[in-house]
C-alpha positions as CSV (number, residue, x, y, z in Angstrom):
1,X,24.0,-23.2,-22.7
2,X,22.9,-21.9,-19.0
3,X,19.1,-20.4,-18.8
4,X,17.4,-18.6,-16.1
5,X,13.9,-17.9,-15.6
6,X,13.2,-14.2,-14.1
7,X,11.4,-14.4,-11.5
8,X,8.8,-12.0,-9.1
9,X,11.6,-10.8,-7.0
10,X,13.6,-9.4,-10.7
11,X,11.1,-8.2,-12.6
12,X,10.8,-5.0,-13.8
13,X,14.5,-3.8,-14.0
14,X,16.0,-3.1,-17.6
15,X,18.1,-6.4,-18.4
16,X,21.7,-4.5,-18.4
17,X,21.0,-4.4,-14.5
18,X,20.3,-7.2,-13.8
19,X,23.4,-9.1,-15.9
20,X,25.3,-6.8,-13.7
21,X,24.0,-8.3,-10.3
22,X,23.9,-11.9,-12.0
23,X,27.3,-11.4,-13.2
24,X,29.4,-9.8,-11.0
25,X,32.6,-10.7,-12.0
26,X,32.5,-10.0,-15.6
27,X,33.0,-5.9,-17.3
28,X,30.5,-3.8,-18.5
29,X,32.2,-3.9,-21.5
30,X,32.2,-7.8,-21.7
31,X,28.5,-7.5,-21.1
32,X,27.3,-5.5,-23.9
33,X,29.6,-7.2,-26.1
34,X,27.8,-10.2,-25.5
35,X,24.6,-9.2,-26.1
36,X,26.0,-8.0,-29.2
37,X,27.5,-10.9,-30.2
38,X,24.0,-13.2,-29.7
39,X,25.9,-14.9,-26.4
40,X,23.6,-13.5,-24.1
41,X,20.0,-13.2,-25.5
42,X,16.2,-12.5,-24.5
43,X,13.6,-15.0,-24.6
44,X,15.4,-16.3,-27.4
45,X,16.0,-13.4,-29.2
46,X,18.5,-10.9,-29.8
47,X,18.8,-7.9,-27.0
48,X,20.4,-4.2,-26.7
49,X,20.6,-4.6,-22.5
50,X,17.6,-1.8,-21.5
51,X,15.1,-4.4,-22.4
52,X,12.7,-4.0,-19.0
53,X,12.3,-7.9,-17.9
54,X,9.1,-9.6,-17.4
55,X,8.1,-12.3,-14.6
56,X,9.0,-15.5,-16.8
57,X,11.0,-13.9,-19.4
58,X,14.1,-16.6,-20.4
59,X,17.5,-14.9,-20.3
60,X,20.3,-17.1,-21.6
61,X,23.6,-18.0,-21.7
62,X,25.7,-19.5,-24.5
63,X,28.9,-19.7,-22.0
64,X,31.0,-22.7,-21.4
65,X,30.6,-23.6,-18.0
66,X,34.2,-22.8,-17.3
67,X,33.4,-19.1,-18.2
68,X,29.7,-19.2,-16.9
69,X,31.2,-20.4,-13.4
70,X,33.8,-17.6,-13.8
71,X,31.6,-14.7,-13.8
72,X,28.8,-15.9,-12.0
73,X,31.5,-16.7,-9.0
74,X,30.5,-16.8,-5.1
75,X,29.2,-13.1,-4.5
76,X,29.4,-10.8,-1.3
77,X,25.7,-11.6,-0.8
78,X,26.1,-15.6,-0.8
79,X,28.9,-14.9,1.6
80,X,26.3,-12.9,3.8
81,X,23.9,-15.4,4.2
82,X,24.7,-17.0,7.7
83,X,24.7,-13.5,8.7
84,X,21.3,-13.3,7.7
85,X,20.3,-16.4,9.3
86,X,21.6,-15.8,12.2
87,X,20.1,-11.9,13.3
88,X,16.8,-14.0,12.4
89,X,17.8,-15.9,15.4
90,X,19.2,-13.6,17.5
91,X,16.7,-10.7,17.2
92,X,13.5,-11.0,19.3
93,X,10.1,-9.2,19.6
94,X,9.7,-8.6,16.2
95,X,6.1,-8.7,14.9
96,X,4.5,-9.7,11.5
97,X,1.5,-7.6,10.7
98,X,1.3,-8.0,6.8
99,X,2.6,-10.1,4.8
100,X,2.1,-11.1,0.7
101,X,4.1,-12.4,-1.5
102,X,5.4,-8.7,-2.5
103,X,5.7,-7.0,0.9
104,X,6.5,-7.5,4.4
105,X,5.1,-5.2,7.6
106,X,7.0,-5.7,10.8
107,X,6.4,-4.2,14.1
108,X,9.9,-3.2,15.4
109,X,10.8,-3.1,18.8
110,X,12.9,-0.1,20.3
111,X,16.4,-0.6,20.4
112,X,16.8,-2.6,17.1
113,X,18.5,-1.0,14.1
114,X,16.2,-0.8,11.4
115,X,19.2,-0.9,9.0
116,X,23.2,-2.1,9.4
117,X,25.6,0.7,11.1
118,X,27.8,-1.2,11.7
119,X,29.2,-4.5,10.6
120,X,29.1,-6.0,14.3
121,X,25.6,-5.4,14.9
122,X,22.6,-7.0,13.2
123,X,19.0,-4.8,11.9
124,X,15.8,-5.5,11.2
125,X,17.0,-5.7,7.3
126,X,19.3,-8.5,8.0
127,X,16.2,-10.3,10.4
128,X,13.7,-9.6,7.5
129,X,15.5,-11.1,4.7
130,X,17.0,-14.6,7.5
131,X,12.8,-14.6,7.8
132,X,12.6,-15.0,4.2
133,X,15.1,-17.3,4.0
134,X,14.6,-19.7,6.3
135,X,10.7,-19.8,5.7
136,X,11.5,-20.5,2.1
137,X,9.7,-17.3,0.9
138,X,13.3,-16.5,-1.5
139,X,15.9,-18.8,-2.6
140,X,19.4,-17.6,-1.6
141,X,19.8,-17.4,-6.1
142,X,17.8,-14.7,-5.9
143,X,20.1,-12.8,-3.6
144,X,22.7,-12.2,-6.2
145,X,20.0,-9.9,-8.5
146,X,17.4,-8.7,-5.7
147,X,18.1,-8.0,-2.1
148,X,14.8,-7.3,0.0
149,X,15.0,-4.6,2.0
150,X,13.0,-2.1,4.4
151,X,11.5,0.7,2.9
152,X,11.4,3.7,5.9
153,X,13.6,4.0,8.1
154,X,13.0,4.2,11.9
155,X,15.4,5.5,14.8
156,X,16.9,2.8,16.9
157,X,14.6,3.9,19.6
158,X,11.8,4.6,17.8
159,X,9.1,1.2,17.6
160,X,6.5,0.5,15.2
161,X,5.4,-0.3,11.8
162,X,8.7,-1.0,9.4
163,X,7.8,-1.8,5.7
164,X,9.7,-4.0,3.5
165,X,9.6,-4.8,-0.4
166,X,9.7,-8.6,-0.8
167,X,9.9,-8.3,-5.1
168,X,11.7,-5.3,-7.0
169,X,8.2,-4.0,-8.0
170,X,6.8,-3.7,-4.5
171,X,9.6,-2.0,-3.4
172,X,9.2,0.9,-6.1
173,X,6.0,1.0,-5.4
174,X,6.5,1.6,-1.5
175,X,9.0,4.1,-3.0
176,X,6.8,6.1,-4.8
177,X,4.3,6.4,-2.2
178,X,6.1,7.7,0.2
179,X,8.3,10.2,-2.2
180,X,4.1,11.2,-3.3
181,X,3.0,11.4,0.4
182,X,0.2,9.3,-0.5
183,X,0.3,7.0,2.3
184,X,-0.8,8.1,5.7
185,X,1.7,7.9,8.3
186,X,0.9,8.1,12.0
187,X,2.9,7.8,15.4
188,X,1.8,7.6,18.9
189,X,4.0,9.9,21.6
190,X,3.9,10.9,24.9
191,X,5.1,14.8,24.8
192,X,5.9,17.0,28.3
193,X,3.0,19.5,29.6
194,X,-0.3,20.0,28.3
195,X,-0.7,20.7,24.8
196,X,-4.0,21.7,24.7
197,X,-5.6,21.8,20.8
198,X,-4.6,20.5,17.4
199,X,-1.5,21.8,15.9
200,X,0.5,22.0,12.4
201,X,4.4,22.7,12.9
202,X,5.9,23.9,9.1
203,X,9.2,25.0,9.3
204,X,12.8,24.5,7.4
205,X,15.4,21.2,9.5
206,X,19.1,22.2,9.2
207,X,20.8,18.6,10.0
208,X,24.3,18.6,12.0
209,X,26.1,15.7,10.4
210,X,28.7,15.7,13.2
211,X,26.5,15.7,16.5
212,X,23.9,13.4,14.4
213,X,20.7,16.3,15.6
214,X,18.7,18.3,13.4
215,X,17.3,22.1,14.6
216,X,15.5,24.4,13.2
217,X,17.3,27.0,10.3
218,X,17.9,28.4,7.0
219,X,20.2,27.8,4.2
220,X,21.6,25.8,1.5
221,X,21.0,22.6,3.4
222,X,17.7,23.1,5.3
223,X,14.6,20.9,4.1
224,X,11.1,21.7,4.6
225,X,9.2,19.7,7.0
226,X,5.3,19.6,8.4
227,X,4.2,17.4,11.2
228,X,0.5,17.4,12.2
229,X,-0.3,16.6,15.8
230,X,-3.7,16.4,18.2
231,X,-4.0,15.6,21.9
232,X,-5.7,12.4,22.7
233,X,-5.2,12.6,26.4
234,X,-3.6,14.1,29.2
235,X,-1.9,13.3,32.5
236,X,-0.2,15.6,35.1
237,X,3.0,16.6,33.0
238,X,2.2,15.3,29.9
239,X,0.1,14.6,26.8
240,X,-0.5,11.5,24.5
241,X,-0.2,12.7,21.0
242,X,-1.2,11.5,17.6
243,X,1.1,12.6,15.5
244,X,0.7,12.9,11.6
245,X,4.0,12.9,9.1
246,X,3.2,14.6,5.8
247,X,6.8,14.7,5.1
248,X,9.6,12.1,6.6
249,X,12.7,13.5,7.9
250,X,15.5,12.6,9.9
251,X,14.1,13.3,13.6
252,X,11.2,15.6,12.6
253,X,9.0,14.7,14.9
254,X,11.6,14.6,17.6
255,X,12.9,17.8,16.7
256,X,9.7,19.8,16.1
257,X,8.1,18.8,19.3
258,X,11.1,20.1,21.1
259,X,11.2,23.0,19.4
260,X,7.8,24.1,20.5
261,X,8.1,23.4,23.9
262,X,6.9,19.9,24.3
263,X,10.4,17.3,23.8
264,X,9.3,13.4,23.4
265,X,9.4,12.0,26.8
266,X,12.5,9.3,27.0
267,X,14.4,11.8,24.0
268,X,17.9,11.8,25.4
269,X,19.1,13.9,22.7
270,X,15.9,16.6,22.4
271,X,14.2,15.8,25.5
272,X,14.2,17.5,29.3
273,X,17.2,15.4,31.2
274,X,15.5,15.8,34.6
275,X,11.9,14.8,33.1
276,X,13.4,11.9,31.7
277,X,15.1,10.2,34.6
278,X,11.6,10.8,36.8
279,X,10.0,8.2,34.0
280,X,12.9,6.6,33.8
281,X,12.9,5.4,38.0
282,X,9.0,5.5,37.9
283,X,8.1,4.1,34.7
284,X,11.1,2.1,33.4
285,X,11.2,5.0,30.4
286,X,14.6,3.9,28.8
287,X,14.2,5.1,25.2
288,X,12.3,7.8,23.5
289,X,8.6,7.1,23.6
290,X,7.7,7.2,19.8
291,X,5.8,4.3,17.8
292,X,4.6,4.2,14.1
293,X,1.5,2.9,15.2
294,X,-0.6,3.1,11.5
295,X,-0.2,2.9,8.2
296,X,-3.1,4.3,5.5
297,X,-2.6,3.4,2.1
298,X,-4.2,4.2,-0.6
299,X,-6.4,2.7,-3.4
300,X,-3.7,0.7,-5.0
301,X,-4.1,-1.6,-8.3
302,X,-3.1,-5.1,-8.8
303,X,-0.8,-6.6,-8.1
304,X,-1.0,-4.7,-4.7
305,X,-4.8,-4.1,-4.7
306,X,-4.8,-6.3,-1.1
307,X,-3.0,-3.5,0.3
308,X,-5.9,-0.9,-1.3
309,X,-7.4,1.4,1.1
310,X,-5.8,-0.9,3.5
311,X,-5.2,0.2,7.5
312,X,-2.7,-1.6,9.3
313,X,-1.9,-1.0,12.7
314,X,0.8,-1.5,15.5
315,X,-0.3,-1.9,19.3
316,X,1.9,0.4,21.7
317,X,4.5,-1.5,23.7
318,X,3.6,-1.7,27.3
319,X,5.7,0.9,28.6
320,X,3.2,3.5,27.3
321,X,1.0,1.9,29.6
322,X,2.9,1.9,32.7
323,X,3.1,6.0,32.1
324,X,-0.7,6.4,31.7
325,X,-1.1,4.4,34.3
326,X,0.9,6.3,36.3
327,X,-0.1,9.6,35.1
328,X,-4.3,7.8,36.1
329,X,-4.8,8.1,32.1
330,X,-7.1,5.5,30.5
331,X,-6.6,5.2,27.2
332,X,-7.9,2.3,24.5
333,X,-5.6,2.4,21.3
334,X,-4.0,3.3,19.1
């Protein structure tokens, strides 16, 4: 007989799911028909598979170790982890704001993925879960039935706060907080010409799959989006913005500034070429100048009640302040 306690990372999934991550050599079929069958049972009792598991709960195994070895065989994950291991040490400038048991908060630099495009390049997911590795915050075990992994998504070029769900039940929770919009989310940009007052942009995003850009339109696939914005300061031809995401999408922000008349300074694919390279000899401006700087959350129970009415924040990198500096702007911030 094998046994294997669930752990903080597993909890909260029905057990079916997780014998399929544990398992992942043997049939669905084969499954079931053990837990049938008494070979595979719950805390020492008999179970149907959609059992939700606790932190503790005993699931075991009354395999031969021939067959226990079969199914539970080397898994795609366990042949990932030097991959993991080594974007931890290869990736620099990455920043720790919070971190629990349950959830990680990184401060991204610009030019870092935050997840895997392509096999040849690592992200801020692989870095995040070679952290937890090599800091012994997870066992490589607990790989086969719970990958960490970041919660929102940045662009490459966009810096700032990057949250990631350590255990199974933080990262539903994270989840469900941002499909509620009950967590305040806040960038810092630096937008061309003056933009005088406070502003709401609601319209409909039409993405362009092929060309990677999203516009404004209509139709079967356009989503609703609403960015809030407000001036904090201003230099000769531009603003500093604080920018407020009630909804998330692919390159709202981006998109919407352009589309009134005020494209992200650094933007190469929204932004004003000729503006661009001025910032770019003057200023060193070599990406899109966009940082989640802030992160409200709300009141939040146990076993996230740290995190309760928490703000976390993310300084800007220094190239904002070689622009206010140029543009005679003093600013203390975010």
């Amino acid at each position: 007989m094998q046994t294997y306690q669930i752990g903080t990372h597993e909890s909260g999934q029905r057990l079916d799911k997780f014998l399929h991550k544990f398992m992942p050599a043997a049939q669905n079929s084969f499954l079931y028909k053990m837990l049938r069958k008494k070979n595979i049972v719950l805390n020492g009792k008999k179970a149907e598979g959609k059992e939700m598991l606790k932190e503790g709960d005993i699931v075991s195994f009354f395999f031969s170790e021939e067959t226990f070895s079969q199914f539970t065989k080397k898994t795609e994950e366990q042949a990932m982890l030097s991959e993991y291991r080594d974007a931890y040490h290869a990736l620099g400038g990455i920043e720790i704001v919070y971190e629990d048991n349950d959830i990680l908060i990184l401060n991204k630099p610009a030019g870092i993925l935050t997840q895997k495009a392509d096999s040849r390049e690592a992200s801020l997911n692989e870095w995040m879960i070679g952290y937890l590795l090599e800091n012994g915050k997870i066992s490589e075990s607990i790989l086969n039935t719970f990958k960490p992994s970041v919660s929102n998504r940045l662009d490459r070029n966009t810096s700032g706060l990057v949250l990631c769900g350590i255990s199974l039940s933080a990262s539903q929770m994270l989840s469900r907080l941002m499909r509620e919009r009950n967590m305040g989310k806040y960038y810092m940009t630096i937008v061309k010409g003056h933009v005088e007052k406070a502003g709401e942009i609601s319209g409909f995003l039409k993405k362009d799959e092929k060309n990677n850009r999203v516009g404004i339109g209509y139709g079967k696939e356009a989503v609703m989006a609403k960015t809030v914005y407000r001036p904090l300061a201003a230099g000769k031809d531009f603003t500093l913005l604080e920018v407020r995401l009630i909804t998330g999408k692919t390159h709202q922000i981006r998109a919407h500034m352009a589309s009134i008349g005020h494209p992200v300074l650094g933007d190469a694919k929204y932004g004003d070429r000729g503006w661009n390279e001025k910032y770019r000899k003057k200023c060193h401006v070599r990406y899109q100048l966009l940082h989640a700087c802030r992160i409200e959350f709300p009141r939040l129970e146990a076993p996230f009640s740290s995190l309760s009415n928490k703000t976390l924040t993310a300084a800007l990198p220094p190239v904002f302040g070689e622009v206010l500096k140029y543009g005679n702007v003093e600013f203390q911030g975010p």
